[in-house]
N, C-alpha and C positions, 0 to 999 in steps of 0.2 A: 270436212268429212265427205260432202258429195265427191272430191277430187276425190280421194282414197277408196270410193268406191268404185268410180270410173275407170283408175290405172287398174283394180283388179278385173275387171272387166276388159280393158283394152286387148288384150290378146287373142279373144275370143271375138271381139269386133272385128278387127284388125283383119283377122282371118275371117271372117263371114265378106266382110268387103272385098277382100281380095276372088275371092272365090264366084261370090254372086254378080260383082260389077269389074271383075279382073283390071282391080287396080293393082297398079304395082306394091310391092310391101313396102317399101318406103312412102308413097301416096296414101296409103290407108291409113298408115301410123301414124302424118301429120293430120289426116283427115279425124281419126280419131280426137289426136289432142286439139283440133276445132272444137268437133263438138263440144269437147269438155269447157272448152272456152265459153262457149256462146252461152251453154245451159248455164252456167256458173256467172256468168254476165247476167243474164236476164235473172236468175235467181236473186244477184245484188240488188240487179234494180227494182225489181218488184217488193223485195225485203225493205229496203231503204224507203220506198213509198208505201208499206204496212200493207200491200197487196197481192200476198199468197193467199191468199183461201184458194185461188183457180187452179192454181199448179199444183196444192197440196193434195187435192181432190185426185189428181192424176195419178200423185205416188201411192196415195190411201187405197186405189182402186175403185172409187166413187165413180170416175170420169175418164172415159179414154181419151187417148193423146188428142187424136184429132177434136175432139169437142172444147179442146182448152184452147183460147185465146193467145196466152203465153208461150205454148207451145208449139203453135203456130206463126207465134214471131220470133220464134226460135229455128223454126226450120228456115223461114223467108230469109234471116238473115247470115244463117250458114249455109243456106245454097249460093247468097252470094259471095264471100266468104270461102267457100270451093269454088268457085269460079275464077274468083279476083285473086285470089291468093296462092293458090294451088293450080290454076291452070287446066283445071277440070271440064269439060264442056258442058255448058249449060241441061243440056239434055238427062245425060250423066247426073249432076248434081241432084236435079231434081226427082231423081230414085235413089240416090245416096241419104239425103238428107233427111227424108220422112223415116226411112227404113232407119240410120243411126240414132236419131233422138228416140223415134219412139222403140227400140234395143236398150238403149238407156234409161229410160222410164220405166220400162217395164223389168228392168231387173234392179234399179234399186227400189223403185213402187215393192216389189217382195221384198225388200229388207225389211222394208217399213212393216208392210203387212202382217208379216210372219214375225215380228216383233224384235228382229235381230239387230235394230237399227232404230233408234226412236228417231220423232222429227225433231224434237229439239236438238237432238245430236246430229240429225240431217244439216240444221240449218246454221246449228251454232257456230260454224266456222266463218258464213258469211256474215253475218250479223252481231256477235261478239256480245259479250256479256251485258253491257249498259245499255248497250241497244234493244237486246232483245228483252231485257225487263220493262224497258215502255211499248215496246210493240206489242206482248201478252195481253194488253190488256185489249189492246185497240182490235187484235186477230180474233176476236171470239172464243178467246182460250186456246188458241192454237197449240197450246206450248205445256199443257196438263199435261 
């Protein structure tokens, strides 16, 4: 589900990058499906270790990006990532990278919000059915 949020969003990234950091539009668009990468990575692994409450907080609107821990090791590791991968300059990167996740956060954080978008159907994709019935209990109800 988060992918399917993201590709709708991608366009609209895609072009804000180009525009504010004049990346090429092909660099923007790989730059984009990074990010989706990495959030979508770290979303696994923190599911997999029963450790969203921090990130959840973010999408809920409880928590701005930069105060969440996960989401700062979400940027750390696609700034490198655009650098390593993409060829990006460091300097570069490191205005790309806060500016794209927290773009991403904060437009599906309103899905959530605005009730368009539950987190169980946020998360279900990464964590899958028998998983996420023993994590429920362990998330503090994450999943009511």
């Amino acid at each position: 589900m988060i992918e399917n949020l993201i590709n709708n969003l991608k366009g609209q990234l895609t072009g804000e990058l180009q525009s504010k950091y004049n990346l090429q539009p092909d660099t923007a668009n790989k730059s984009v499906d990074l990010a989706k990468e990495n959030l979508t990575d770290e979303l696994k692994q923190r599911a997999s270790s029963g450790d969203l409450g921090g990130i959840m907080d973010v999408f809920k609107g409880n928590k701005a990006p930069g105060e969440s821990s996960a989401v700062n090791n979400v940027i750390n590791k696609y700034v490198a990532d655009l650098t390593g991968r993409l060829g990006i300059p460091e300097s570069v990167a490191k205005q790309v990278a806060p500016f794209a996740i927290h773009f991403i956060m904060q437009k599906v954080g309103g899905q959530v919000s605005s009730g368009n978008v539950s987190q169980t159907d946020l998360l279900g994709g990464l964590i899958g059915g028998g998983l996420k019935d023993k994590l429920g209990k362990g998330l503090g109800g994450l999943f009511k």
